[in-house]
N, C-alpha and C positions, 0 to 999 in steps of 0.2 A: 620893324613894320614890314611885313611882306605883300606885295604891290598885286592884288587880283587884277588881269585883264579885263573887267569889266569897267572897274573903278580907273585906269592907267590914264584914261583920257581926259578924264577932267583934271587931272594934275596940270602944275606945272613942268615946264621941260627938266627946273632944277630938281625938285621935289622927288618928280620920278626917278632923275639918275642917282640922289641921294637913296630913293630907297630900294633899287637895285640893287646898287651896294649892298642896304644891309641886307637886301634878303640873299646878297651872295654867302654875306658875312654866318647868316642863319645858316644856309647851305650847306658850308664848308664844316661849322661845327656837326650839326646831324651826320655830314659823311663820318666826321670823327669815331661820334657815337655809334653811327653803325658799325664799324672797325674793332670798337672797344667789343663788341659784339658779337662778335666775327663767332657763327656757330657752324653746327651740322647742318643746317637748312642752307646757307649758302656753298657750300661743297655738294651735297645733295643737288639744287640747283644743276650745279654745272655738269654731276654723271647725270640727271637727266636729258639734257640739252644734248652732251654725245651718245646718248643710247639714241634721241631722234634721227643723229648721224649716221654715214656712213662709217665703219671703221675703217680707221686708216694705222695701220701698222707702223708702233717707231721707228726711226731709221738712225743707222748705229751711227757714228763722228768719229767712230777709232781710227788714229792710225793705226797701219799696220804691224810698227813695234810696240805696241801694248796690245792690240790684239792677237798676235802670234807667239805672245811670252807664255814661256812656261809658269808653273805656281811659283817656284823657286822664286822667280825672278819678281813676280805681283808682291810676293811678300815680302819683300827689300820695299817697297815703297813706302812708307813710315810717314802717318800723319804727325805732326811738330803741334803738341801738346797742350803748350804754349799757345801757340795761335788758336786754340780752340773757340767756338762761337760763346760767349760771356764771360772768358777766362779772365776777365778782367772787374766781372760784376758777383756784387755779392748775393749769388745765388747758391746752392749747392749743386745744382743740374749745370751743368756744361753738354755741350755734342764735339761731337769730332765727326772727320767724312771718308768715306771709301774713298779711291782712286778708279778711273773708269782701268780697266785691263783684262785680257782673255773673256771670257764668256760673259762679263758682266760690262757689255760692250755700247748698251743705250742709257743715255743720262736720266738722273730724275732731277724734278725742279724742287726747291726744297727753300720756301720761304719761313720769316718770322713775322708773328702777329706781337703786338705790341698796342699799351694802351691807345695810339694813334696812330698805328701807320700798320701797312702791311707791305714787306717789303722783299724781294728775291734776293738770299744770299748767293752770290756770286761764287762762279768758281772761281780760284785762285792756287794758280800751282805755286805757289810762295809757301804756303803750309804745309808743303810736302816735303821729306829727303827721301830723293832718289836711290840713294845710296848710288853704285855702281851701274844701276841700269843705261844704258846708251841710248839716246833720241836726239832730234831735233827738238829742241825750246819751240822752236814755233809749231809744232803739229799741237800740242798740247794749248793752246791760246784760245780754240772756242772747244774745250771739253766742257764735261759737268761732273756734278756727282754720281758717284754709282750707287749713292748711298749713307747711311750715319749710324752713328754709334753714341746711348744715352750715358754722360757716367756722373759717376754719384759717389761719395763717400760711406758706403754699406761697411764692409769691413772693420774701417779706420778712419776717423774722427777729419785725419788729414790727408788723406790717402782718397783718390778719383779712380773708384773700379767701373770699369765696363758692365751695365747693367743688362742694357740693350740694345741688338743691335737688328738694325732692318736694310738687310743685302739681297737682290736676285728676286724677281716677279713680287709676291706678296709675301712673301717667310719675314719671322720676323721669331727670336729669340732672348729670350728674358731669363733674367738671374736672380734669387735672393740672397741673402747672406752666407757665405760660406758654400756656395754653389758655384760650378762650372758651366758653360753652357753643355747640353746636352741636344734632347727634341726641339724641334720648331711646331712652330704655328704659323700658319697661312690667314690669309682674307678669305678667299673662297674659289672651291675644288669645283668643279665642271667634267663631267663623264670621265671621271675616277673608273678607273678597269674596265671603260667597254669596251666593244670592237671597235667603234667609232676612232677611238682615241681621244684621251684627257687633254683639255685647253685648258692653258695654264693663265690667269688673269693679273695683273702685274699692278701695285704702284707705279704713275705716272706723274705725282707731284704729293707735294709733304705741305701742310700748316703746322707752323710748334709755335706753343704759345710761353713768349719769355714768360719762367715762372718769376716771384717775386722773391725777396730775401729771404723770407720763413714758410716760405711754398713745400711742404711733402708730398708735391706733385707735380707731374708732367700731363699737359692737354698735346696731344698730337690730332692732328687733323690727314685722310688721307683722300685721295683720289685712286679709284681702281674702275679699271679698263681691258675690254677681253673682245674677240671679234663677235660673241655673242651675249656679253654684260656690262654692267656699268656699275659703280658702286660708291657710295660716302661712309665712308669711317670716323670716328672718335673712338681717341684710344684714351683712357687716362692712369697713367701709369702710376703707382704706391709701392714705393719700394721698402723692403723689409726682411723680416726674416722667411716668413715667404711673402715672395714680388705678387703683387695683384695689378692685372690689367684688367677695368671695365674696357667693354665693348660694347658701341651701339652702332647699326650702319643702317643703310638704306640704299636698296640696290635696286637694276632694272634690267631689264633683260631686253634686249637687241630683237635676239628671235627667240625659240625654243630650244631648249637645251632635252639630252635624257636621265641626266641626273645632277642634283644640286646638291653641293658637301659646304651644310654649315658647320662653321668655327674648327674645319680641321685640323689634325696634329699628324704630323712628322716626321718618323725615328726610323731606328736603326735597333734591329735585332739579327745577330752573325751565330749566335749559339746560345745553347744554356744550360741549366740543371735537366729543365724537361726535354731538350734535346739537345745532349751532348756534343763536342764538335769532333768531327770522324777522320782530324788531322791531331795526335800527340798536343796539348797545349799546356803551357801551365798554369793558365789562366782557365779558371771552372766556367766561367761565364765571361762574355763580350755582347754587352748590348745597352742603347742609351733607356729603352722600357724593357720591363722583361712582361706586361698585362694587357690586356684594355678591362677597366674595370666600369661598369652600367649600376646608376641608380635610377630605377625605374621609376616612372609615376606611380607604381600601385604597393611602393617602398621595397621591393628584393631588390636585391646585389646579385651580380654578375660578375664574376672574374675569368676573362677566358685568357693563360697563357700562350705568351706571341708562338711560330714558329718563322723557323725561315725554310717555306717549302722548295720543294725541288719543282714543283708548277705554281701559276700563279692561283691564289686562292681567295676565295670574298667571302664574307660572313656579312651575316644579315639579320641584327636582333630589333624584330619588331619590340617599339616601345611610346606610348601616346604622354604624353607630357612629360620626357625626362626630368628628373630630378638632379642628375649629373650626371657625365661621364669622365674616360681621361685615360689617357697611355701613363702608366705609373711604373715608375723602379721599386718593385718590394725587393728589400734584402738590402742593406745597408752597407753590410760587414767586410772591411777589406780584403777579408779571405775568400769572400764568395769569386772577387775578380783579382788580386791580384800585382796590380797593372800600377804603378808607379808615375808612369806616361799622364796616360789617358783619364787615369781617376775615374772611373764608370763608376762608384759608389758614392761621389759628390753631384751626380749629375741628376738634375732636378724630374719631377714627375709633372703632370700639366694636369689639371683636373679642371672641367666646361660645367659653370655653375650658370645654366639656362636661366634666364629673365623674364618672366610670364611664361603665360602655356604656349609651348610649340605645337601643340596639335598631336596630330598620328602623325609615325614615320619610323625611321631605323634607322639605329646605329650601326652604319657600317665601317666593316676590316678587310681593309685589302693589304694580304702578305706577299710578296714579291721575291721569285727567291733571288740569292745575292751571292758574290762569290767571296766578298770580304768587307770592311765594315765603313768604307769610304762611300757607301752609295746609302743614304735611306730608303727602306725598302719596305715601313710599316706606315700604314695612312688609316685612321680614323677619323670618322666627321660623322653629323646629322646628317639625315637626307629624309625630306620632309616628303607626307605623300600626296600632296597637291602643289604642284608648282604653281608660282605668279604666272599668272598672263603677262607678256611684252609690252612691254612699255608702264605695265602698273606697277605703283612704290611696292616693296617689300620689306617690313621694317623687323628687325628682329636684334636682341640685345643678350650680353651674358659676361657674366664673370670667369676671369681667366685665372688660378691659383697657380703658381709656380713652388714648389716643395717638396720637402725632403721629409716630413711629418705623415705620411702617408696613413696613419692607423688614424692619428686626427680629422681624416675625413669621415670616417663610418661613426655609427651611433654608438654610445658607450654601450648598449647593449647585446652588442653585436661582435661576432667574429668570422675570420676572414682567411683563407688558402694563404699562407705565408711561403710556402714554396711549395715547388714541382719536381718533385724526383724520378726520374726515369732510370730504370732498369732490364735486364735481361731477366725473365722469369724462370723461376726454376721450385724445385721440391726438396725438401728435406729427407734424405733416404733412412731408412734404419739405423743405416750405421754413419748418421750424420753429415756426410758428405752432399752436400746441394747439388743435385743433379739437372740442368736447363730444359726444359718439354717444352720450349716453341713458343712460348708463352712470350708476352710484354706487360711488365709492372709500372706499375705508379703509384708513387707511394706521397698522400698530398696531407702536408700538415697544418692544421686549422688551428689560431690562437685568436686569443682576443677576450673581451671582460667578459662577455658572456659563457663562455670557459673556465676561464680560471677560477670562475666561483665557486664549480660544482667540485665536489670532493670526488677523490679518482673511480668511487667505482659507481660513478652515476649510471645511472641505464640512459645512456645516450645511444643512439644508434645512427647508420647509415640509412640515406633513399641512395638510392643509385640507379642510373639507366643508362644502357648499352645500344648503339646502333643496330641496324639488322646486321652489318659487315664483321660484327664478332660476338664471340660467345665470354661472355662473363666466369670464369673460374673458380674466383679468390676475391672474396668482398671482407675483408676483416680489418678492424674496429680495434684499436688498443689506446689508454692513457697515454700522452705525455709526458714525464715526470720534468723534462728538461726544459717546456716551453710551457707547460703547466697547461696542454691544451690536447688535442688527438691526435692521434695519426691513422689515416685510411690508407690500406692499402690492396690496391685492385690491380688484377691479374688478368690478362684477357687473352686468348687467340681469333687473330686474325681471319677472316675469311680469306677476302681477298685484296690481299698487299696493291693491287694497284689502282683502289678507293682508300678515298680518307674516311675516318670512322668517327664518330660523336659519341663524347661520354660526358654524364652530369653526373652528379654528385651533392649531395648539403648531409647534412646532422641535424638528429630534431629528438626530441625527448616529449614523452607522452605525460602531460600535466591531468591532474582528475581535474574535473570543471568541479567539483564540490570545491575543494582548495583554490580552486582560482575566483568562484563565487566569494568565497570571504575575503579576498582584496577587494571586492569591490567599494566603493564609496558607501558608509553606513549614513543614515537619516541625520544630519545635525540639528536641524529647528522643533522644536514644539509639533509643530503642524505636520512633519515629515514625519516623526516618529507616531502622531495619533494615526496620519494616513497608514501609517506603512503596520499600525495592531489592529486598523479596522476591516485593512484586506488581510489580515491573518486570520483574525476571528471569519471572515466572508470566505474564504479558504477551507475551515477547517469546518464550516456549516455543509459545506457544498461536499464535500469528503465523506460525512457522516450520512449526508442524505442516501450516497450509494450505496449497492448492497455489497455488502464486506467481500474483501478477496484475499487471498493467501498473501502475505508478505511476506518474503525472505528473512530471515535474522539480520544477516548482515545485508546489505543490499550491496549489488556491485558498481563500483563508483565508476561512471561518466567520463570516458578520460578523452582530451583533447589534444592535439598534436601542437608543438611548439618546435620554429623552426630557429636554430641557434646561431648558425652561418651563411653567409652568401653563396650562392651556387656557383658550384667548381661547373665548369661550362669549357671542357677541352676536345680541340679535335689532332687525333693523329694521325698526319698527313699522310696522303698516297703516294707508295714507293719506300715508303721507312723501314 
């Protein structure tokens, strides 16, 4: 019985302290239930309430021997396995946790929701071996986390691999089976490439929801905070052969911002086929993507291979309700890198599977150049072309694909740039000798099911367009017999080397529309087939009533253009 103030008076004194109680008793279970509860609207809640704040910047707890250690020395710090958060419960999901040290120097608050409690895992340096590192015990007594790490038995039935881990502002990197970590993804990018300068927006506390014994999932809950945003996250992680993270957040904005980068990604591109490295290496290629590939709203594909320019460069492909994009590793094959270390051909692709319509906007590329492969220097995100007003929700959602199946994202009817070949252009002389005229080659080969079907001497042909900054040469079209697909290869001189210049590219073959009219759906029903002799007879009355005109014997058939590949979409950078 829950005691109304109206009614409380005519009680007696017992009565009412009796039913106090229980409606403490009520109380205390609804807090329960709301607990068990625990969603996005109450994280949301709270980045709204600090967007109505001021911001107030973290402040860091380091002593100064874990902030002034070198990497060397961060990486002796070994989280103890054993101690991990449910190692003792039968779940498959455990975490483990960063140590605060060097640059990752402000803690995050990182609790657990559970069917009744919500509660802050504490720091505890008992989980840690130091190994060798030298400190005072006591500096380290009110640290925090810098961070955690999801792991999971992907692999090995018995075996806890690192699936995901979320270190440093909002990055956060995810693994599938038989993958390494590679690219990151972010929460959300802020004046990416202006002159302004990019604000970085950071996790400032964690919800993880203990999964259950037969859970093949993880619910993390996040808080993100920026001097001009605010944001709620849910993440839910599906780990597999390729790892899936949904995403759904709700963000708010402080003040005005000039550019907003949804669902960004991450990486690291040092060199490649399409631009070779201009130091002896014996590794063909170094980089965690070698693409950004666009599935438009209006269904074309885009592949534009990365570079690492010698200036900073941004690409800008307008696109009004993407269908997906993603920084992707094409090319598998250990020979393309190499590297025994590093394993660049286990390292996963990320592809953004947009959740309703995002509207107008662009998918931008900002390439950054780099001097070696320890700095990320490629960023793709949405950027929408209406931003929120300050202070209103902005709610937006999408699937996160992490893998190594790259051709399984396009349509079986489709094919795709499998690589970028870059050459020095030259001529074949009479007496066979290839002589270079100044030229630059590329030679780009396109496979895929839509390919391999047509027998070698289909009349498939080239589109191709050139910038104003070069002249077009050498556009030539040959079979593949070894990928069962084409190879294009284009020749261009340069105007002037110190602009970048823009080349696209597709394959399309010319269908008659007579041949593609008899695919269409023939009459099944009674009623279709009398409709479909009454407009023939109505057809051929209306035909006779004209007065007759010469008809050709043959008539020449109708032919329609069919496009067979995604558009090669390359720029070659200024100064190359």
């Amino acid at each position: 019985m829950i005691v109304s103030p109206l009614n409380a008076p005519k009680m007696s004194a017992k009565r009412l302290r009796n039913a106090l109680v229980t409606g403490s008793a009520l109380f205390c279970l609804f807090g329960a239930g709301q607990l068990w509860a625990f969603s996005l609207d109450d994280v949301a809640a709270e980045a709204k309430t600090l967007a109505e704040q001021k911001y107030q910047a973290p402040r860091s707890n380091l002593p100064k021997e874990f902030r002034d250690m070198k990497f060397a020395d961060y990486q002796k710090i070994q989280f103890n396995r054993d101690k991990a958060q449910w190692a003792g419960d039968k779940t498959p999901f455990k975490l483990s946790f960063y140590h605060q040290g060097m640059h990752f120097d402000t803690p995050v608050k990182i609790n657990e929701v559970t069917a009744t409690t919500v509660e802050e895992i504490k720091y505890d340096p008992s989980r840690f071996d130091f190994g060798d590192v030298q400190f005072d015990p006591k500096a380290t007594e009110n640290l925090g986390w810098a961070g955690f790490r999801v792991l999971y038995p992907i692999n090995k039935a018995d075996k806890q691999d690192e699936i995901m881990t979320m270190l440093g502002a909002s990055y956060f990197r995810v693994v599938g089976k038989g993958q390494i970590y590679g690219l990151s993804a972010r929460g959300m990018a802020i004046d990416t490439a202006l002159p302004s300068g990019e604000e970085f927006p950071r996790f400032t506390e964690f919800w993880i929801e203990k999964p259950k014994p037969n859970d093949k999932h993880l619910v993390i809950f996040a808080l993100l905070d920026s001097p001009r945003a605010t944001g709620a996250y849910r993440f839910t992680l599906r780990p597999g052969v390729d790892t899936v993270v949904d995403v759904k957040a709700q963000m708010f904005l402080r003040d005005k911002v000039g550019k907003l980068g949804i669902a960004p990604l991450t990486s690291m591109y040092l060199f490649g086929a399409n631009q070779p490295s201009k130091v002896l290496n014996y590794r063909r290629e170094l980089h965690d993507s070698s693409g950004l590939a666009i599935h438009a709203g209006n269904g074309e594909w885009i592949w534009r291979p990365l570079n690492n320019p010698k200036h900073l460069s941004v690409s800008n492909f307008s696109v009004e309700n993407p269908l997906g994009f993603g920084l992707l590793q094409r090319g598998r094959d250990f020979s393309h890198y190499e590297d025994l270390d590093d394993n660049y051909h286990k390292r996963p692709s990320a592809w953004i599977e947009p959740q309703g319509d995002w509207g107008k906007g662009t998918v931008d590329l900002v390439e950054i150049p780099t001097a070696d492969e320890t700095n990320d220097n490629i960023v793709a995100f949405w950027s929408p072309d209406t931003l929120p007003e300050p202070l209103k929700p902005f709610d937006f959602a999408y699937r996160l694909h992490w893998t190594m199946d790259e051709a399984a994202l396009h349509p079986k009817d489709s094919a795709w740039a499998q690589q970028t070949l870059r050459s020095t252009g030259d001529v074949k002389q009479s007496n066979l000798i290839r002589q270079p005229d100044g030229s630059v080659a590329y030679l780009i080969d396109f496979e895929g099911p839509s390919l391999e079907k047509l027998p070698a001497d289909a009349a498939v042909r080239s589109q191709v367009s050139v910038g104003d900054n070069a002249e077009l040469v050498e556009n030539n079209l040959r079979h593949n017999p070894e990928t069962k697909g084409w190879r294009l290869t284009l020749r261009l001189k340069v105007k002037d080397p110190s602009k970048s210049t823009e080349l696209r590219a597709a394959l399309v073959q010319d269908v008659e529309q007579a041949a593609a009219a008899k695919a269409d759906k023939a009459p099944e029903t009674k009623a279709e087939k009398a409709a479909a002799k009454a407009q023939e007879k109505k057809d051929h009355a209306a035909k006779d009533a004209k007065a007759p005109e010469a008809t050709p014997a043959t008539p020449e058939p109708v032919k329609t253009e069919k496009v067979l590949t995604e558009t090669w979409s390359y720029q070659l950078p200024a100064d190359e």
